[in-house]
Z-matrix of the N, CA and C atoms (Angstrom, degrees):
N
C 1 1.443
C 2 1.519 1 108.53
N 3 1.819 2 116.33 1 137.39
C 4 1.399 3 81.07 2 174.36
C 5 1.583 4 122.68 3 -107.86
N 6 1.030 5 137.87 4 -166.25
C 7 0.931 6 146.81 5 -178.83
C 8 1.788 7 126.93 6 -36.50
N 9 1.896 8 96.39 7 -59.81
C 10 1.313 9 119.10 8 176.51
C 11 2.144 10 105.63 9 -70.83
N 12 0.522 11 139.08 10 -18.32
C 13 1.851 12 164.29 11 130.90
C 14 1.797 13 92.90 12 -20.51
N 15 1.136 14 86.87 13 -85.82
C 16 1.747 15 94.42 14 -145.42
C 17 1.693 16 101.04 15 -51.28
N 18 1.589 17 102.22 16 -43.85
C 19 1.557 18 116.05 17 -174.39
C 20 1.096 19 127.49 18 -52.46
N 21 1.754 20 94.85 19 -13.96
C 22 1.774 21 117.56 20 -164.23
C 23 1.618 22 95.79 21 -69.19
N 24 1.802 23 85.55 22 -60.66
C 25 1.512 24 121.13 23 -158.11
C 26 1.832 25 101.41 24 -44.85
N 27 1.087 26 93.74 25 -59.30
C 28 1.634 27 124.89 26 172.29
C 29 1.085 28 106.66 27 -16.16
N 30 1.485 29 113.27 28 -70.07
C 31 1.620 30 123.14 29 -146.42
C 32 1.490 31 100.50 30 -85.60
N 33 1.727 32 108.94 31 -31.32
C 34 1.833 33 114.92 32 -168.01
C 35 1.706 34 77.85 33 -59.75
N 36 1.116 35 143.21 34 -89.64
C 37 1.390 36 155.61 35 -153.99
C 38 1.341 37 118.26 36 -40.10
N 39 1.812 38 120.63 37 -22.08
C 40 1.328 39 142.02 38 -177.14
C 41 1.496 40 105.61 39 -76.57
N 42 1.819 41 113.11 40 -0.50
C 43 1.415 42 106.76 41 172.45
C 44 1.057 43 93.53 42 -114.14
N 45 1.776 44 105.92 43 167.43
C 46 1.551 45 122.17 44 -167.92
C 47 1.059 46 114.14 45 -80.41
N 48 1.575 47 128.87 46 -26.04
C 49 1.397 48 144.18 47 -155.50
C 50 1.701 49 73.04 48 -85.89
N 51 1.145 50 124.39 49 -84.50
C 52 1.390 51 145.53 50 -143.62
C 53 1.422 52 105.66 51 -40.05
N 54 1.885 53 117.56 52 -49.35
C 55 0.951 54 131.36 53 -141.67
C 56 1.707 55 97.19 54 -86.86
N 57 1.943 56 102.74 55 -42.30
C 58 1.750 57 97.57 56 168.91
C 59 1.210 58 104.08 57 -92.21
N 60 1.464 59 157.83 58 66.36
C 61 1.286 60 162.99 59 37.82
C 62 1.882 61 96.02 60 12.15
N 63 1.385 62 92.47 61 -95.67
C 64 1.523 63 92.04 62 -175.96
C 65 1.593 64 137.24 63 -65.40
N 66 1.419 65 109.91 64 -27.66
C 67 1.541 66 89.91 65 150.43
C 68 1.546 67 133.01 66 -92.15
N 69 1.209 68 102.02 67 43.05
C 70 1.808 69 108.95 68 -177.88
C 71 2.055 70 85.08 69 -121.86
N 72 1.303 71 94.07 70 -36.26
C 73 1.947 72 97.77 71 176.16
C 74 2.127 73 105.86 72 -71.21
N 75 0.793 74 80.19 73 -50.01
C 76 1.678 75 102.23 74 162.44
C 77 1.636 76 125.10 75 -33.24
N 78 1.533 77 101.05 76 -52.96
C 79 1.734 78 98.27 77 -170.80
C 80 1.748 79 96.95 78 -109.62
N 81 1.374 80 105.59 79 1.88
C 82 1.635 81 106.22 80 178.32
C 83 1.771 82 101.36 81 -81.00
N 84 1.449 83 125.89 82 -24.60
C 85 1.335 84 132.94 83 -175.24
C 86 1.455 85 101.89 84 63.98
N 87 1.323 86 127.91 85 -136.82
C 88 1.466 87 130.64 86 -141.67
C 89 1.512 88 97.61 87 -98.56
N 90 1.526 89 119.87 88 -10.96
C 91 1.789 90 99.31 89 -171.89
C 92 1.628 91 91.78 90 -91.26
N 93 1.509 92 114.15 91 -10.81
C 94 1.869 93 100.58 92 177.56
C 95 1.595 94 105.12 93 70.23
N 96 1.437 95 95.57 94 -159.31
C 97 2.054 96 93.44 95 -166.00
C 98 1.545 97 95.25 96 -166.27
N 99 1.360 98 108.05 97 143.24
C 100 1.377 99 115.45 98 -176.48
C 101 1.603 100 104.50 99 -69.06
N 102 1.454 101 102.49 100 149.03
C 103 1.708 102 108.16 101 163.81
C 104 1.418 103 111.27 102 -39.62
N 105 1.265 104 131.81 103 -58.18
C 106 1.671 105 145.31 104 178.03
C 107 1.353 106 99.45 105 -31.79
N 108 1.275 107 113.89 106 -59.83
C 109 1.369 108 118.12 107 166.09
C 110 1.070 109 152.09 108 -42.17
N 111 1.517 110 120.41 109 -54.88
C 112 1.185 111 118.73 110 130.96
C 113 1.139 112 141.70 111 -38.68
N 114 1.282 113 107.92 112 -42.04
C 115 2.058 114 110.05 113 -178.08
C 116 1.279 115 97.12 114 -60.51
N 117 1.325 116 124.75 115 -46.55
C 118 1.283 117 112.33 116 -175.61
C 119 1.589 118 124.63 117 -89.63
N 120 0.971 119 106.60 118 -12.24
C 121 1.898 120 95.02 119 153.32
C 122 1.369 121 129.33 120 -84.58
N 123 1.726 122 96.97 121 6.72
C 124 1.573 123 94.39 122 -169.86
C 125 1.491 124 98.90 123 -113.21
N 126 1.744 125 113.01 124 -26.36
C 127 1.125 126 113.84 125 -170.51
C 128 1.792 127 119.66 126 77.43
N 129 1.526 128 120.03 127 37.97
C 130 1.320 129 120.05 128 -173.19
C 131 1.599 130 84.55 129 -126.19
N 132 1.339 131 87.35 130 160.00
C 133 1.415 132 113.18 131 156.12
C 134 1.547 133 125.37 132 -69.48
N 135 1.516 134 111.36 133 147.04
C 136 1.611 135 109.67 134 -153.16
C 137 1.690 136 102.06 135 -66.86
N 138 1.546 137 126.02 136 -28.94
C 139 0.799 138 98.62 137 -171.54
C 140 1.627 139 117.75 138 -106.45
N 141 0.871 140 115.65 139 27.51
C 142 1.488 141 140.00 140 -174.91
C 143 1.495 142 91.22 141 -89.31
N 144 1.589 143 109.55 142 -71.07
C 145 1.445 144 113.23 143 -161.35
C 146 1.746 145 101.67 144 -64.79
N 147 1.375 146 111.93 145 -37.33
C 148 1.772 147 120.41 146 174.51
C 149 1.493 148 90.31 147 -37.54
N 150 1.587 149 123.93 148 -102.64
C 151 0.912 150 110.82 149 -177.37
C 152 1.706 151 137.50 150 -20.79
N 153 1.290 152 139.72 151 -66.47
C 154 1.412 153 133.42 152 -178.31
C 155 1.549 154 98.23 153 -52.96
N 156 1.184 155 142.90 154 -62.89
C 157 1.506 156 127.61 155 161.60
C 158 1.010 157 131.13 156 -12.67
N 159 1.571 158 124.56 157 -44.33
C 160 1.405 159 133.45 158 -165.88
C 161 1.484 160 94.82 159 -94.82
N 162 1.398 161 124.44 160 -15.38
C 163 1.739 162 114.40 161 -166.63
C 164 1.763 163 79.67 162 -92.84
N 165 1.130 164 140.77 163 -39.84
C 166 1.664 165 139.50 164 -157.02
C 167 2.094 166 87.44 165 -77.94
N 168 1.383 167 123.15 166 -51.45
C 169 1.320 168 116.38 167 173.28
C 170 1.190 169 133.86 168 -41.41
N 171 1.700 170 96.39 169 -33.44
C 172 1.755 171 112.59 170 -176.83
C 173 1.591 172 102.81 171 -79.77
N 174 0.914 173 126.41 172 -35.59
C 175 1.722 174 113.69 173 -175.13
C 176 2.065 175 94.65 174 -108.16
N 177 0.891 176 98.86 175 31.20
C 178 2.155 177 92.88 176 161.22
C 179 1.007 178 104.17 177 82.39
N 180 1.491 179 132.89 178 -10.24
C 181 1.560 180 114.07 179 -157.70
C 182 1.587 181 119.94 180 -85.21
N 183 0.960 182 110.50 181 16.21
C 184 1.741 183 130.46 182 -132.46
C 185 1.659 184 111.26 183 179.12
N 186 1.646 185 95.58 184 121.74
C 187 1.902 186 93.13 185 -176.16
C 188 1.801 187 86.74 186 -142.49
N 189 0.708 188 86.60 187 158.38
C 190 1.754 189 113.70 188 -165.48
C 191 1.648 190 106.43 189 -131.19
N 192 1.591 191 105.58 190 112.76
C 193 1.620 192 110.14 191 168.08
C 194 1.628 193 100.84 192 -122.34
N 195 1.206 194 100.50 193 132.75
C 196 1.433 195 109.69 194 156.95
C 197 1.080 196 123.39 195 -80.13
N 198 1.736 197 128.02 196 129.95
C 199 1.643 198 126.57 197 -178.55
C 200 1.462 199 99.45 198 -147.11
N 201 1.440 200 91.98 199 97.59
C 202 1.527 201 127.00 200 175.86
C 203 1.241 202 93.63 201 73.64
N 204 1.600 203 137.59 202 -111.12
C 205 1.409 204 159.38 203 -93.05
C 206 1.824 205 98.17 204 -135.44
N 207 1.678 206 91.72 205 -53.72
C 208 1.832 207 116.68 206 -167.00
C 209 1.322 208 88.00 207 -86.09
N 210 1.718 209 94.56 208 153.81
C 211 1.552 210 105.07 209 171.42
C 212 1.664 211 96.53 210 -149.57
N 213 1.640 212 92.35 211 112.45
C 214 1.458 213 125.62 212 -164.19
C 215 1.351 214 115.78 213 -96.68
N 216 1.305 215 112.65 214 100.72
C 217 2.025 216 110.11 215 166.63
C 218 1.425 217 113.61 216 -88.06
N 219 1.572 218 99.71 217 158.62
C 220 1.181 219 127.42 218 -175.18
C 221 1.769 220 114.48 219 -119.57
N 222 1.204 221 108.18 220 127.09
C 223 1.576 222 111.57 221 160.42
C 224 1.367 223 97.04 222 -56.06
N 225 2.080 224 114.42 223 140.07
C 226 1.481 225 95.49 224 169.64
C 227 1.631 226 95.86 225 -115.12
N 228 1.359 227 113.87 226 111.51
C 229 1.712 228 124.94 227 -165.48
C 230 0.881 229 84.06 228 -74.46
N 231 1.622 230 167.07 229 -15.63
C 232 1.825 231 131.84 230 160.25
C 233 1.327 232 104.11 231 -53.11
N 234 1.408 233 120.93 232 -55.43
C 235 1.196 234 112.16 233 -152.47
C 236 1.529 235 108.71 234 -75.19
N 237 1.309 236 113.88 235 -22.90
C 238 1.167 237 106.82 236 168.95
C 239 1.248 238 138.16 237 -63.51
N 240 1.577 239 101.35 238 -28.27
C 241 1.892 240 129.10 239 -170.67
C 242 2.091 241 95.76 240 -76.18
N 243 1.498 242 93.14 241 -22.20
C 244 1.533 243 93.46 242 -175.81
C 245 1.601 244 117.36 243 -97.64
N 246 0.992 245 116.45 244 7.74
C 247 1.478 246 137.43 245 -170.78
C 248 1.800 247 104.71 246 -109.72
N 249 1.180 248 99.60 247 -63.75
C 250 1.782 249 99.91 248 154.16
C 251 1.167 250 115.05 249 -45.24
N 252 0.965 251 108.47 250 -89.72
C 253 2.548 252 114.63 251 153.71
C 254 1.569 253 86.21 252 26.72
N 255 1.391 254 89.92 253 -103.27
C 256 1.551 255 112.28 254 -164.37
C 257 1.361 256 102.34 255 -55.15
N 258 1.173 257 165.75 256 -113.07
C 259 1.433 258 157.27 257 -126.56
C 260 1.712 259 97.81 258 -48.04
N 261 1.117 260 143.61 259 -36.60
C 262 1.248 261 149.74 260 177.33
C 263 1.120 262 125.81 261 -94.85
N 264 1.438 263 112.76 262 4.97
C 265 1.825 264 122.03 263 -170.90
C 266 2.032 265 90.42 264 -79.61
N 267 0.638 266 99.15 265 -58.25
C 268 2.059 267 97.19 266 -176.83
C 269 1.392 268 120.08 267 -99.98
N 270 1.662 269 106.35 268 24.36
C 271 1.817 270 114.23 269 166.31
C 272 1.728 271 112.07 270 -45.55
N 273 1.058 272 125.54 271 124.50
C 274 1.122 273 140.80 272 164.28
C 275 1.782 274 113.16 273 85.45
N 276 1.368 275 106.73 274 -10.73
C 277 2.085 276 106.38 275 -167.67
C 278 1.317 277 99.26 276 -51.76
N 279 1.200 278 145.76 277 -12.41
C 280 1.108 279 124.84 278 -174.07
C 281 1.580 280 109.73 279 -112.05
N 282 1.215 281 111.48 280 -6.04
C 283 1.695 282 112.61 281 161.92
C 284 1.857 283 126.34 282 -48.86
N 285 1.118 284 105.86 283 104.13
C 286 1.392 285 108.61 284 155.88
C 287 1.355 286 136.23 285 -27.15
N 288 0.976 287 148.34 286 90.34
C 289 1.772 288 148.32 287 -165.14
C 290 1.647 289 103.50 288 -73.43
């Protein structure tokens, strides 16, 4: 991963809206949760929360299927498993034994 990536990922998540966006996508696991859903556990306005969605879509963290009517996001756990990756890829190499 490189660098300019992770920082992206980073910063979308460094907001509050953004961050319970994703752990509400987070503890739903693979069936995800309708937008409806969110607005209302978050208590925002639709297009407030539209937007922070679309900034988590733009760097991977976040995929969006429409089925029929609902329009359902997903945590995308690679990208997440690869974001950990990197912050933990060189944990400790420079520790002294």
């Amino acid at each position: 991963m490189k660098l300019e990536l992770a920082a992206s990922q980073l910063a979308e998540l460094g907001h509050v809206t953004r961050l319970g966006v994703y752990r509400i996508l987070v503890k739903a696991g693979s069936g995800g949760q309708p937008v409806s859903s969110l607005q209302e556990q978050l208590q925002v306005p639709g297009s407030t929360l539209s937007h922070h969605i679309n900034k988590l879509v733009q760097v991977g963290l976040v995929k969006q299927v429409r089925e029929g009517r609902v329009l359902r996001c997903f945590a995308q756990f690679d990208k997440l498993d690869r974001l950990i990756d990197f912050l933990l890829e060189e944990c400790c190499s420079q520790q002294s034994d």
